[in-house]
N, C-alpha and C positions, 0 to 999 in steps of 0.2 A: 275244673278247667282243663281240657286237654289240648294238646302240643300246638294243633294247627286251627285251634278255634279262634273262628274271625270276628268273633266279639267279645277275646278275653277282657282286653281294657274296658271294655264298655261295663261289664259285672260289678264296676266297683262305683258307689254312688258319689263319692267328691272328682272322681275321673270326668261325670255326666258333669257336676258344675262345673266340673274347670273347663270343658266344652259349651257350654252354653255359654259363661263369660266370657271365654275369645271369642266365641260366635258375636258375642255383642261389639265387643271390642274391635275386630275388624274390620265388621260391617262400618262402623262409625269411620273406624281410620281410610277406609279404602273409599267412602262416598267425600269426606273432607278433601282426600289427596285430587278426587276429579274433579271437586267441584271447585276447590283453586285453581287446578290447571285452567281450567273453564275461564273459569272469572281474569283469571291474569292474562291468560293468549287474550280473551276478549276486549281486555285494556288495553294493551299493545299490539297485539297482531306482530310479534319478533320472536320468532323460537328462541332466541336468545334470553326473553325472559321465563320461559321455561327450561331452560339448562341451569337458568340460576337457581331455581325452587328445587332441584336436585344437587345440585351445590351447596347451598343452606343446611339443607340435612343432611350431605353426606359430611361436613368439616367438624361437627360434634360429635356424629356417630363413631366416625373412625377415630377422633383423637381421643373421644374419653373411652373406647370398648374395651381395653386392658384393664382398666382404673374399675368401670365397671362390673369387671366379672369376679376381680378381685373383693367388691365390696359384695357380690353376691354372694360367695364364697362364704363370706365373713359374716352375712346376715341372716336371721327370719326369713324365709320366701313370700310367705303370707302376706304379713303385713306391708312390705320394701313394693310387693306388687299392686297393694291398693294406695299406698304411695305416688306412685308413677300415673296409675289410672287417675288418682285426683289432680296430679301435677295436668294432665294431657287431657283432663275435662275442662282446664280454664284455659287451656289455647283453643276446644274448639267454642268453649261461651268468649275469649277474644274475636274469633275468626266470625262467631256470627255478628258481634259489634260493629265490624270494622265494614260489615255491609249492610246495616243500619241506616240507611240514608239521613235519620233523623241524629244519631248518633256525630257520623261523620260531618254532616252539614255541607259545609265549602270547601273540606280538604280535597287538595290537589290530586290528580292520579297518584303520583311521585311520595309523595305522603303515605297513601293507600299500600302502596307496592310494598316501601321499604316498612311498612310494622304489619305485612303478610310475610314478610321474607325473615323480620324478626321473629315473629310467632313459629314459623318452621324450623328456625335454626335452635329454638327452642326444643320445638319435638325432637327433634334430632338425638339433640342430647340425652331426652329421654329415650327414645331408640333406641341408643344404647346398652341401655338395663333390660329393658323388653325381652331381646330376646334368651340371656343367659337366666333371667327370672324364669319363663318361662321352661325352657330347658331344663332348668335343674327341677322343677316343680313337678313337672312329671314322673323322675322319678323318686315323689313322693308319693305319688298316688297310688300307684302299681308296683306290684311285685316283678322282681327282673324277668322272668320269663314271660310277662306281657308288657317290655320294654316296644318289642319292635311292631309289635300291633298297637300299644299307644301312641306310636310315633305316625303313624297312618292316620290313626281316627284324628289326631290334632293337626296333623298336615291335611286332614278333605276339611275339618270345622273350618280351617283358616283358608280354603281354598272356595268353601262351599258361600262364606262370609263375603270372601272378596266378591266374587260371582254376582252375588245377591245386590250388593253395595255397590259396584259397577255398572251392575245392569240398571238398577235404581236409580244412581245419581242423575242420569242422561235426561229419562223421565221425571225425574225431580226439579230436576234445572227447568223440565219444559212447563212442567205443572205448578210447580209453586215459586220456579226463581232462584237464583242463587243466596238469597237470604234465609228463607225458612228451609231451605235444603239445607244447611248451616245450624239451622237451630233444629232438626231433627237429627243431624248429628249428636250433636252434644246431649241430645235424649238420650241416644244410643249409651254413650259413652257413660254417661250416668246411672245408668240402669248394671251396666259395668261393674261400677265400684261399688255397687249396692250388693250383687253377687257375689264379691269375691270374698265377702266376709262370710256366705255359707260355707268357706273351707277351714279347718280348722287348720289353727298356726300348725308350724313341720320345726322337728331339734334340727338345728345344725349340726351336718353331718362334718363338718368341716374338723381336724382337732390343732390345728393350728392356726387358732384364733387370733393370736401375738404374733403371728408371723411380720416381719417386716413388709411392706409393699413390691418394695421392687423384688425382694427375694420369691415372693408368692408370682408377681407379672413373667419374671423368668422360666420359674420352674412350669406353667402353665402353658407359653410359649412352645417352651423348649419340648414337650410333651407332645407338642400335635406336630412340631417339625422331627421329630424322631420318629413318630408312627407314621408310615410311609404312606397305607391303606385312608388315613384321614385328611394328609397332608394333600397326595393325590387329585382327592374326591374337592375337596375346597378350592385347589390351583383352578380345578379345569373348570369348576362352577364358575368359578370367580369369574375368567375371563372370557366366557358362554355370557353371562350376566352384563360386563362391562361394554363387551360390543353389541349385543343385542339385544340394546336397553330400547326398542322402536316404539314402544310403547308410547314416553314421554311425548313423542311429535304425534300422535293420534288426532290431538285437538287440530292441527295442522294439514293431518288427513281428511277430518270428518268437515272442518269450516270449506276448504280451498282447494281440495284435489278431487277427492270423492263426492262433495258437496252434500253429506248426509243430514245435516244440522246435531239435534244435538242427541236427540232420542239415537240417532244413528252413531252417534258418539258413543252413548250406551253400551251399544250391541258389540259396539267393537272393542269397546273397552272390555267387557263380560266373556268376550269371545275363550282370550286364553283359558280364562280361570275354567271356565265349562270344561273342559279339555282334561284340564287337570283334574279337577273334582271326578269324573269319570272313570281316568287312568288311576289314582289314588285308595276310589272305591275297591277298581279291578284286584287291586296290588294284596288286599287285606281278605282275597280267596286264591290269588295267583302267588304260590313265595319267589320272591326276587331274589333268593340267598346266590342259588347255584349262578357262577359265570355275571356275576357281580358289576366286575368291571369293565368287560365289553358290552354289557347291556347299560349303563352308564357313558360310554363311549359311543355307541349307538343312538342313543336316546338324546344326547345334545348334538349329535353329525343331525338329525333330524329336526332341531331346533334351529340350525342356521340355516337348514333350508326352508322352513316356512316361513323363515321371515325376510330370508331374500325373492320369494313367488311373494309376501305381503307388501315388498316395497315398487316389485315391477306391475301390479295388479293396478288395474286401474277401474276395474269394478267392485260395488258393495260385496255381494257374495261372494267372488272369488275371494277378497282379504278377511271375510270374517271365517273361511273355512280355512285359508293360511293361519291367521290367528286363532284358530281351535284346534290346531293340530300343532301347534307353538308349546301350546297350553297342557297336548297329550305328552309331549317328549319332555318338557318342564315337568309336569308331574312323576312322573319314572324318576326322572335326576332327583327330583324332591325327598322323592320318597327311600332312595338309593342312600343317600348321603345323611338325610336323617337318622337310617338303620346305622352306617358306619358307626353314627358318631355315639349313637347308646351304645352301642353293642360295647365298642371299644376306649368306652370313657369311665375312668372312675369315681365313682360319687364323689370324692371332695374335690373331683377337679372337674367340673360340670359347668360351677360358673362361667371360669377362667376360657376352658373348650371353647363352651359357646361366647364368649366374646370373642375369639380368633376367630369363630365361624361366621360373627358378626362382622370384623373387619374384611373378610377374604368374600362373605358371596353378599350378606345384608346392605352394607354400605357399599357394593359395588352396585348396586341397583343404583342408589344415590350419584355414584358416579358416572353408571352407564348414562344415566338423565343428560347429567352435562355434558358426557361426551359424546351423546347424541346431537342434545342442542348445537353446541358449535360445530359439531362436522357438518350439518344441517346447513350453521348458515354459512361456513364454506363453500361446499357442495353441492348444495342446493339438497331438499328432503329426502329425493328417491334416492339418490346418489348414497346419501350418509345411510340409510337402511340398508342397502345392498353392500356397501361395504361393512358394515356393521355383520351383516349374517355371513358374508365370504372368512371376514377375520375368523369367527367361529367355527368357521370347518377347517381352517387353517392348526386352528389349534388342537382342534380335535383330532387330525390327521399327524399332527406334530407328539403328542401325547402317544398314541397308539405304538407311534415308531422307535422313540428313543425309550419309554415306559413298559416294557415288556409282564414283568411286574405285577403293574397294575390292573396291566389285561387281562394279565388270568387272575384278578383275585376273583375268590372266592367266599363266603358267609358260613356256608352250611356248619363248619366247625365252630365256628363262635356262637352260633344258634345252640349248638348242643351244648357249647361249653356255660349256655344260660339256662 
């Protein structure tokens, strides 16, 4: 395997499983996530009931994500991960009951709503474990010098997954309906859990198994706020993320502004991820080590701009090539800040990492939703998207000036030093 080969991780044959089962896994989560949006605007017609379905999930991800990384930390990867997969197979066999017309019978919309918002706040919770499971699981697969090329190939699976499952759902909703688009989820998912047991269990690398809780949430913490290059790279995602959450009001685009129905929903939904899966492919022959953090500064200054041309665009095409070039400068950030976090993480502290990295960029998707929602219905749609993408260059203009720092980090050393 030498230095700059762009298919180190792929050489190793539970690497190929543990990509194939997120490929499942996503696929399943990212067609659930639209085809609720779908189904709920359609019930209401209130953005506001779509800031709550990001609300839902964001109040168990961020409060259990410490608690979580800590019990990663402390656990099996293997099995804690086919856990979670069977936990998040019976919310989506819930989600496809609950649109069972034979099922539900006479309940009320109102009925419907709130045990879709309970099955989310559900996933949520599981959310939480996802991604520090995941995280630390990788590096069991690969040896550390193919740390930062597995972190690419599982960032396009999950990008290529979404893509796939986005683009799908629109055309799903239109072909089969929001029911059995629901119960082809839960095939997904199930096929999931079925894969994850071709990995063989991993030791806990962890050696302070007795550690107390809160002493373990601390020192965890305090690790990613003292590493400057991590801490950084998660602030500005964070708030990249929070404001320019424009996604969530699509359904809102695609019914009532653009008038695309729902195939057009699709398109627009798949838009980013294309973008990304592209730029992510690019990344694993182009190295992103050198000048690190201006091309990370760059690359979200370019994220709020396409998505403030996505909220003034009042044509199809113009917003699906805003949203694919959303998706290019989200991919670079993706793939930036994934390299950080292996490069500069220590195996027993992996879980714990990636649950701050869960709270600071994961669950601010959850939050960007709802604070899309409600600027939305302040604002009115186009309004809360364009300020949503202005705040983002604000930040990124804010960063650049007072973080000198961060601008010039650089990689290339930590590369060699793996």
């Amino acid at each position: 395997m030498t230095k700059n080969d762009p298919y180190a991780a792929l050489r190793f044959q539970e690497f190929n499983i543990f990509l194939l089962m997120r490929f499942l896994l996503v696929f399943g989560w990212s067609m659930q996530f639209i085809v609720i949006e779908w189904q709920v605007y359609s019930l209401t017609k209130d953005p506001w009931s779509l800031a709550l379905i990001g609300l839902m999930e964001f109040v168990p991800a961020f409060s259990m994500a410490l608690f979580a990384g800590h019990i990663v930390d402390q656990s099996e990867k293997r099995n804690l991960l086919a856990i979670c997969i069977g936990a998040f197979s019976l919310i989506s066999l819930g989600l496809f009951l609950l649109t069972w017309p034979e099922v539900v019978g006479e309940w009320s919309t109102d009925s419907i709503l709130y045990c879709i918002y309970g099955l989310v706040f559900f996933g949520g919770f599981l959310r939480s474990f996802f991604g520090p499971i995941l995280f630390s699981l990788i590096a069991l697969l690969v040896p550390k010098n193919a740390y930062p090329n597995a972190a690419t190939w599982s960032s396009s699976a999950w990008q290529i997954a979404s893509v796939v499952g986005l683009a799908f759902s629109g055309f799903s909703i239109s072909w089969y309906g929001v029911h059995w688009s629901l119960g082809i989820v839960f095939t997904l998912v199930f096929l999931a859990f079925i894969t994850v047991f071709l990995i063989s269990k991993k030791p806990i690398l962890n050696t302070k198994i007795n550690e107390p809780i809160m002493q373990s949430l601390k020192e965890g913490l305090s690790f990613v706020l003292k590493t400057k290059a991590i801490l950084g790279a998660l602030t500005l995602d964070m708030i990249s993320v929070l404001f320019g959450g424009a996604v969530i009001l699509l359904p809102v685009f695609a019914q009532d502004i653009l008038t695309v129905g729902s195939e057009g929903f699709g398109i627009l939904r798949a838009a980013p991820s294309i973008g990304a899966i592209l730029t992510m492919i690019a990344t694993a022959y182009i190295p992103i080590s050198k000048n690190a953090g201006m091309k990370l500064l760059l690359a979200i200054f370019g994220f709020g701009i396409s998505i403030i041309i996505f909220g003034l665009s009042t044509s199809f095409w113009i917003s699906v090539v805003a949203l694919f070039f959303s998706g290019v400068t989200d991919g670079v950030s993706m793939v930036i800040r994934q390299t950080i976090l292996q490069l500069k993480t220590p195996d027993h502290m992996r879980g714990r990492v990636a649950s701050v990295n869960s709270m600071f960029v994961g669950s601010s998707n959850e939050l960007g939703a709802f604070e899309s929602g409600v600027t939305a219905k302040l604002m009115g749609t186009v309004t809360a998207v364009v300020f949503g993408g202005s705040m983002t260059l604000i930040t990124v203009i804010t960063t650049a000036i007072i973080s000198p720092t961060f601008r010039k980090l650089d990689l290339r050393e930590d590369f060699k030093s793996k």
